[in-house]
C-alpha positions as CSV (number, residue, x, y, z in Angstrom):
1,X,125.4,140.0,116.3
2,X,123.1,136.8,115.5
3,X,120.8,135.0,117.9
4,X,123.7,132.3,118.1
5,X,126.2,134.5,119.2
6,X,124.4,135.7,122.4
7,X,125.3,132.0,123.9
8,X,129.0,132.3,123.6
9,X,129.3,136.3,124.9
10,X,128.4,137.1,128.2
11,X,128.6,140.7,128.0
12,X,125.2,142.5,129.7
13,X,123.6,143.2,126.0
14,X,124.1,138.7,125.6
15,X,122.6,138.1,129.2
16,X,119.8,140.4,128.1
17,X,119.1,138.9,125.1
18,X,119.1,134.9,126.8
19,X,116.1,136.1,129.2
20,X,114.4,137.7,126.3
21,X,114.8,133.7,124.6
22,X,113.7,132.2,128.0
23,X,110.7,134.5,128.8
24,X,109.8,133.7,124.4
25,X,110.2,130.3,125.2
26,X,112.2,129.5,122.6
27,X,113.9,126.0,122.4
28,X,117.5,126.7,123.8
29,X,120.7,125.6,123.5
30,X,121.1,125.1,127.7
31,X,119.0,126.2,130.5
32,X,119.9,129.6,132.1
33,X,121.7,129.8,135.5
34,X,122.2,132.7,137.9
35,X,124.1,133.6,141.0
36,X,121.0,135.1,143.0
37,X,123.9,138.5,143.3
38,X,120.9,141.5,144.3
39,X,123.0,143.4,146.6
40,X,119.9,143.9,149.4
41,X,120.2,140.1,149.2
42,X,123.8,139.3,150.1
43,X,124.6,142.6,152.1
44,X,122.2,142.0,154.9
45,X,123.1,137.9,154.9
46,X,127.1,139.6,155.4
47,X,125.8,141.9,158.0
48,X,123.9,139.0,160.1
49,X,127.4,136.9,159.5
50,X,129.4,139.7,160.9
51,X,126.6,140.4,163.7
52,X,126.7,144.2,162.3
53,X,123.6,146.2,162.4
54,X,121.3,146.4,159.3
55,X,118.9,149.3,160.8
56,X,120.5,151.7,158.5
57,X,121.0,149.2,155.9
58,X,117.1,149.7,155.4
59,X,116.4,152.9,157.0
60,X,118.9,155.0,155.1
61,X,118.7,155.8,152.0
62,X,122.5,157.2,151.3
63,X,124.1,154.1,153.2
64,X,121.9,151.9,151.2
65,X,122.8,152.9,148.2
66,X,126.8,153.0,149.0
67,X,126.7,149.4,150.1
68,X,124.6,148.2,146.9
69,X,126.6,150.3,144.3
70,X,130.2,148.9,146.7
71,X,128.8,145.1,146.5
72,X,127.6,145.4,142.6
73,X,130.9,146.5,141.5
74,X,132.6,143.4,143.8
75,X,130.3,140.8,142.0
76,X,130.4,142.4,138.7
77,X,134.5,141.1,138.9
78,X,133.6,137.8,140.6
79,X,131.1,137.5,137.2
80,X,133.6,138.7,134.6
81,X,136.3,137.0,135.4
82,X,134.9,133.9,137.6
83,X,131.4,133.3,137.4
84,X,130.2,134.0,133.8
85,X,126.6,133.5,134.5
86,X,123.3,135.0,133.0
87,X,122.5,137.5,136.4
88,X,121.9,141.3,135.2
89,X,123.2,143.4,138.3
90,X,120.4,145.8,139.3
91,X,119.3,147.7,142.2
92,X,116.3,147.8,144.2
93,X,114.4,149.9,147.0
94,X,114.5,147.9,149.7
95,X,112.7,148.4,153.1
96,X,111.3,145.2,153.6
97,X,108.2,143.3,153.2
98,X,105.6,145.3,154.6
99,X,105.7,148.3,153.1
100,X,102.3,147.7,151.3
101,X,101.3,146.4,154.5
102,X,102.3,150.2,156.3
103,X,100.2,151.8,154.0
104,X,97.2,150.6,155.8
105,X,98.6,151.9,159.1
106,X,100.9,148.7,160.5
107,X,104.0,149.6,162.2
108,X,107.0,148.4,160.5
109,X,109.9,148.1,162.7
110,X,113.9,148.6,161.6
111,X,116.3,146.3,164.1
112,X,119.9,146.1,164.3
113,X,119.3,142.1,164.4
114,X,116.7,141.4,161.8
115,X,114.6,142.2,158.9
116,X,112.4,145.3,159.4
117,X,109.3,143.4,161.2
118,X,106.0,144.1,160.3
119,X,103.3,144.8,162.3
120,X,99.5,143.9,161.8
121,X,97.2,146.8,161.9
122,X,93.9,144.5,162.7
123,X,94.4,142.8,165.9
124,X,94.2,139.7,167.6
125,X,90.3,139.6,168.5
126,X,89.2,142.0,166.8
127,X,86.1,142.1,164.5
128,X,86.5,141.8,160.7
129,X,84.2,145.0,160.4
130,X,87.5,146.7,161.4
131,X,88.4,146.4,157.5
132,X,86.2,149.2,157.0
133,X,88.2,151.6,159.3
134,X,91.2,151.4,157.5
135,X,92.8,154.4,155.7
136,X,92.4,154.3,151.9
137,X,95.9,154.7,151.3
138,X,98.0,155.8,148.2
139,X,101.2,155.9,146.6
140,X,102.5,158.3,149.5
141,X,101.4,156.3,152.3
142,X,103.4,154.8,154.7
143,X,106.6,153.7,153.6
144,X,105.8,154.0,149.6
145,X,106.6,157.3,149.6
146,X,110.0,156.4,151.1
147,X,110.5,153.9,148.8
148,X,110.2,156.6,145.8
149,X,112.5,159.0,147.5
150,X,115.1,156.1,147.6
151,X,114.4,155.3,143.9
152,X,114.5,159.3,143.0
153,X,117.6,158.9,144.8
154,X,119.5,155.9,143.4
155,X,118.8,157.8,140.0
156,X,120.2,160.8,140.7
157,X,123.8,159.5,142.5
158,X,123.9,156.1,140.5
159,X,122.2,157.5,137.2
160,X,121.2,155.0,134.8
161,X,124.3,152.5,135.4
162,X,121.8,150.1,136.6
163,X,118.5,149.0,136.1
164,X,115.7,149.3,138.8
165,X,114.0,146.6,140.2
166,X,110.5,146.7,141.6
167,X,111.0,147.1,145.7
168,X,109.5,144.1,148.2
169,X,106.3,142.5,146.4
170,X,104.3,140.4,149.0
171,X,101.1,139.7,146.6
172,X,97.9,140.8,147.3
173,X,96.9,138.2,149.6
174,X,100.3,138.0,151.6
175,X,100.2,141.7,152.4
176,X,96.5,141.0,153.7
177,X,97.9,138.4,155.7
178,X,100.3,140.9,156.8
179,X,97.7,143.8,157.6
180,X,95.5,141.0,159.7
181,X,96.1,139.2,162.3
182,X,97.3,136.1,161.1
183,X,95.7,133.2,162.5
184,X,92.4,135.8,162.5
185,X,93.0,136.4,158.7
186,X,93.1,132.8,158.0
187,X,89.7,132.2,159.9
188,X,88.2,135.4,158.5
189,X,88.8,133.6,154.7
190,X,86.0,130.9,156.3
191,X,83.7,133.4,158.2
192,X,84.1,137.1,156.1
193,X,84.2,136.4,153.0
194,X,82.8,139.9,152.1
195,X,85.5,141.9,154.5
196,X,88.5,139.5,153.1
197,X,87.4,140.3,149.7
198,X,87.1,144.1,150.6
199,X,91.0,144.2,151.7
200,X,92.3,142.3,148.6
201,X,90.7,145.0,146.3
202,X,91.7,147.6,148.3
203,X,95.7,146.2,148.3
204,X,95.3,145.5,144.3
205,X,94.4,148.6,143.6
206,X,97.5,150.0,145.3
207,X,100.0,147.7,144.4
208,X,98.8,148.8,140.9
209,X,99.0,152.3,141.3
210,X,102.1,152.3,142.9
211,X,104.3,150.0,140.5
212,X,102.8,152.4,137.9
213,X,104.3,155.2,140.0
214,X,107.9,154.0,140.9
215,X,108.6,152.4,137.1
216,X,108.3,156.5,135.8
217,X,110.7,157.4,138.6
218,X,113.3,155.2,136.8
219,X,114.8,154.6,133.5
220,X,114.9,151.2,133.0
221,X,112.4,149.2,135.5
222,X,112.8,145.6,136.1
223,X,109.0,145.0,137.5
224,X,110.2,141.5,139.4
225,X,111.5,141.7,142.7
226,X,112.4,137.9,143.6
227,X,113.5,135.7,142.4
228,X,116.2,138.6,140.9
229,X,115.7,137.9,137.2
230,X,115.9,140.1,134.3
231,X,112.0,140.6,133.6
232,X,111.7,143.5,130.7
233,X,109.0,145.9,132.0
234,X,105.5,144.7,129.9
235,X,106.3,141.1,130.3
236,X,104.3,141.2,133.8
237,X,105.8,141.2,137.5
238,X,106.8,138.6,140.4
239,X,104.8,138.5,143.3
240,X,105.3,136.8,146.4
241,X,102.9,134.2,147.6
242,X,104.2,132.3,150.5
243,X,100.8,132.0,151.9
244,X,99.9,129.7,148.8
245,X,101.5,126.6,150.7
246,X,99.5,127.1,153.5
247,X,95.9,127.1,152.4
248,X,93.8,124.7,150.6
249,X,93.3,124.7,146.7
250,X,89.8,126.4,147.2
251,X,90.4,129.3,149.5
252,X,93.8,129.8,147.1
253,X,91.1,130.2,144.4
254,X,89.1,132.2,145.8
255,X,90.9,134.6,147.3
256,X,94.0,135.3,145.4
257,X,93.4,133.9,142.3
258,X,90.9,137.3,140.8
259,X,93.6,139.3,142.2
260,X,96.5,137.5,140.6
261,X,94.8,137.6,137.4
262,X,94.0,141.6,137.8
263,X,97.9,142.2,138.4
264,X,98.4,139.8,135.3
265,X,96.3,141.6,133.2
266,X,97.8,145.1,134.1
267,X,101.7,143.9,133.6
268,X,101.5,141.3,130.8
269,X,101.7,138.6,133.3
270,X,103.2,137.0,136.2
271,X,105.9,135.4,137.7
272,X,105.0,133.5,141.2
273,X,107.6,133.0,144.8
274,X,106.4,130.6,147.5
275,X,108.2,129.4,149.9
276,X,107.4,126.0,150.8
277,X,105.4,122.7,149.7
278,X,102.5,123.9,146.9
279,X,102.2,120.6,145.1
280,X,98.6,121.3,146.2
281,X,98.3,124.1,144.2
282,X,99.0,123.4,140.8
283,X,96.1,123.2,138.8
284,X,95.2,126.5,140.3
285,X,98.0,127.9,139.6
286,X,97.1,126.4,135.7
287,X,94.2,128.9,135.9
288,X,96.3,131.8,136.2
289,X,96.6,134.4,133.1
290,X,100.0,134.4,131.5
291,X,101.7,132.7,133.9
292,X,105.6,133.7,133.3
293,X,107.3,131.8,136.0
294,X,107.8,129.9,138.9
295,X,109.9,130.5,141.3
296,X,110.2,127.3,144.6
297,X,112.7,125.3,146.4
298,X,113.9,122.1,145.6
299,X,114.0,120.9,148.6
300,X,109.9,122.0,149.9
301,X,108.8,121.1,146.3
302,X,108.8,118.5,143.7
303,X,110.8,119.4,140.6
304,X,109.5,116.6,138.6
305,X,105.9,117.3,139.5
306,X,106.3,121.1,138.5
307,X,107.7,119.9,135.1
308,X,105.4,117.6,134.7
309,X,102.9,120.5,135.0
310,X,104.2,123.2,133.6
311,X,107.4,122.2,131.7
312,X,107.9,123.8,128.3
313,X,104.8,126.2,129.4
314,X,105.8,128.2,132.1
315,X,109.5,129.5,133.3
316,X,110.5,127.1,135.7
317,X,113.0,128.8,138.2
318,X,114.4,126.4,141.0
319,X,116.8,127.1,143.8
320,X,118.6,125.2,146.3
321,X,117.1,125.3,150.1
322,X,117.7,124.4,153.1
323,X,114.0,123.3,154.2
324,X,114.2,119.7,153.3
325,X,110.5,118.6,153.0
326,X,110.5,116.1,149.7
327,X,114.1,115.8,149.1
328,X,117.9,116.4,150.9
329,X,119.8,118.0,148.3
330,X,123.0,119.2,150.6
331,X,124.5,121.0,147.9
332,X,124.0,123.3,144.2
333,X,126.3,120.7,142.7
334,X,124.4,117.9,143.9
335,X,120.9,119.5,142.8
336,X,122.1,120.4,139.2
337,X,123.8,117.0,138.9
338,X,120.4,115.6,139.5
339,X,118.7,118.7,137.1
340,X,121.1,116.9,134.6
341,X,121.0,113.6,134.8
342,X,116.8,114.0,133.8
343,X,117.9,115.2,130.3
344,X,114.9,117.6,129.9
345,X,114.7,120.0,127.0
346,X,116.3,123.5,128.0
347,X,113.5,125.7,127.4
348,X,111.8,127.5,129.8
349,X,114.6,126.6,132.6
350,X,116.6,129.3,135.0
351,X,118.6,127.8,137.4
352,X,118.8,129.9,140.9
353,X,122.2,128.8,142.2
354,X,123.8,130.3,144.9
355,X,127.6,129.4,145.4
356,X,126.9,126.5,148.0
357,X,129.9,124.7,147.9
358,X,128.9,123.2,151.3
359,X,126.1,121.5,153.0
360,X,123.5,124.1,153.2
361,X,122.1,122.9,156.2
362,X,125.1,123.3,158.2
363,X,126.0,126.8,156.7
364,X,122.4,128.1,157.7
365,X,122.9,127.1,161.1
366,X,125.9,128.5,161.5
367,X,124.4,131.7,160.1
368,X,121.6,131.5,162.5
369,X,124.4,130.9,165.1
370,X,126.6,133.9,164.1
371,X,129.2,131.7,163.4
372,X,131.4,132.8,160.1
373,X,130.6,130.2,157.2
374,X,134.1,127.8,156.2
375,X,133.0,129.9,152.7
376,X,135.3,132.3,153.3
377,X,137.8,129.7,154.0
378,X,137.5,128.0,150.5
379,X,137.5,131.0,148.5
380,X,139.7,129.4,145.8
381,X,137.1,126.5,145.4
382,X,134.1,129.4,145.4
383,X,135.7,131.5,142.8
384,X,135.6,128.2,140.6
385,X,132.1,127.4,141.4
386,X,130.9,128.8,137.7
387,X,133.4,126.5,136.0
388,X,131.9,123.3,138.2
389,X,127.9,124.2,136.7
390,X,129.1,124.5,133.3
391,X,130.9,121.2,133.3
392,X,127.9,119.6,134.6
393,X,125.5,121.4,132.5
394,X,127.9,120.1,129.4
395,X,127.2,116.6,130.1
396,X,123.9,117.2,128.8
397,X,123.7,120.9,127.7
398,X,126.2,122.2,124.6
């Protein structure tokens, strides 16, 4: 099959090969778009929808694993007959965000109603010497070695059907933020430098060791946890750093920056998340070593200032949110009309686009209300929701 050929097929071996063109960045033909489909993703967003309990959903390995292999094989017909986008179905170990974070001793908590919640170790109050006291975990602490079980575990049932993606990834300076009282943390970066600097080594060094550990559990490791993109292990791995929109330039530099770089060093580079506005950030972000992606929201963020930065450079990943901070884009058609209508070059572009083929603002509150989304009730105009994005992107894109 030539190189040409993997932009008309869409079969998995196609997809693979676009996100080997896009992470190259080679000049291409259109920009890649994906329905955002990782089943610990949409199952718990159901759940919340249907006010069912997730507790298990996390907790349980078996019932875990039913629900992602039931939802994969779902989407998989939505994509082959509907969709036809570039997403690679995988699963994931997921018990959250803070299982780094548990290592070090916090409590994480499984609810029927939400997320598992995370629990700082370090206090409220208390003094930043208490860095010191903390367990010198490893890849069997806390909830990692759950995490492994559930990997050994999707293996064995699901064998090699699906690729594994890297569980929860808060980067090193989230899950500090996690392990520390927050509002403490974020005076600590000003006052103990020594101590903050003392728990971001100590986090590295286990995120390392662990990814190290759960990628030989599996056969084929996708080292990128969100956004859900198809990262081949040795092209680096996605962190999260929500945190980055909340702290100045400097302290960003300071304290995460060394620590990026040591992850980016060790996986052949990075891909970044933050939620929020990080316009601040960018030229640090400049100075980060083989910087593979960005992931951000186009409503908290700037599209035309990341470009501007990074366009052509980096692999620029956009979704559609509901946090309007710089713009009011209601719905994915409206945001990729707009993507369109600036005629940029293709490379180096993944479009994130969940099926919102209605205000997003209104369907997150009624979400956050309980209240089923009119979604379901337009299911003929969701199931042609692929066909809408490729007609826009042909107005520019062949």
């Amino acid at each position: 099959m030539t190189k040409k050929d993997i932009w008309k097929g869409n079969s998995i071996e196609d997809r693979k090969a676009r996100w080997q063109a896009l992470w190259a960045l080679e000049d291409l033909p259109r920009p890649l778009w994906f329905i955002p489909a990782d089943p610990m993703l949409a199952i718990p967003l159901d759940h919340f929808k249907k006010q069912q309990s997730v507790k298990d959903l996390f907790h349980d390995k078996d019932v875990q694993l039913r629900e992602s292999l039931k939802f994969a094989s779902f989407f998989e017909n939505l994509q082959r007959n509907f969709f036809h986008d570039d997403y690679v179905m995988r699963l994931q170990p997921q018990l959250g965000i803070g299982v780094f974070a548990s290592a070090f001793g916090c409590i994480v908590e499984f609810s029927d109603t939400q997320y598992p919640m995370t629990h700082p170790v370090i206090q409220s109050g208390e003094p930043a010497s208490r860095v010191y006291d903390l367990p010198h975990p490893d890849i069997h602490s806390g909830l990692l070695k759950d995490t492994l079980e559930f990997a050994d575990y999707f293996r064995l049932v699901a064998g090699d059907r699906y690729p594994i993606a890297m569980t929860d990834l808060q980067g090193p300076l989230d899950t500090a933020y996690l392990i520390w009282d927050s509002s403490d943390f974020m005076i600590a970066m000003l006052e103990h430098s020594q101590e903050v600097h003392h728990l971001m080594r100590q986090v590295t060094d286990l995120i390392i060791k662990f990814m190290k550990e759960l990628k030989a559990h599996v056969k084929e490791f996708v080292p990128a946890h969100f956004p859900p993109v198809y990262l081949p292990d040795g092209l680096g791995v996605s962190v999260s750093e929500d945190v980055l929109a909340m702290i100045s330039p400097n302290l960003y530099e300071e304290y995460s920056l060394p620590y990026i770089n040591q992850l980016s060093e060790e996986f052949g580079g990075v891909i970044i998340h933050s939620c929020g506005n990080f316009e601040h950030q960018l030229d640090v972000l400049s100075k980060v070593h083989q910087l593979r992606g960005i992931n951000f929201g186009v409503n908290e963020m700037s599209f035309e200032s990341l470009y501007s930065k990074f366009g052509g450079k980096t692999v620029l990943i956009p979704h559609l949110s509901s946090a309007s901070i710089i713009a009011d884009y209601q719905t994915a058609y409206e945001w990729v009309k707009h993507f369109v209508s600036l005629k940029l070059p293709a490379k180096g572009i993944a479009l994130m686009l969940a099926p919102d083929i209605e205000n997003i603002h209104a369907t997150d509150m009624k979400m956050a209300l309980g209240e089923q989304s009119s979604n379901t009730g337009n299911l003929c105009k969701t199931l042609m929701f692929g066909d809408q994005i490729r007609k826009i992107l042909k107005k520019t894109y062949r």
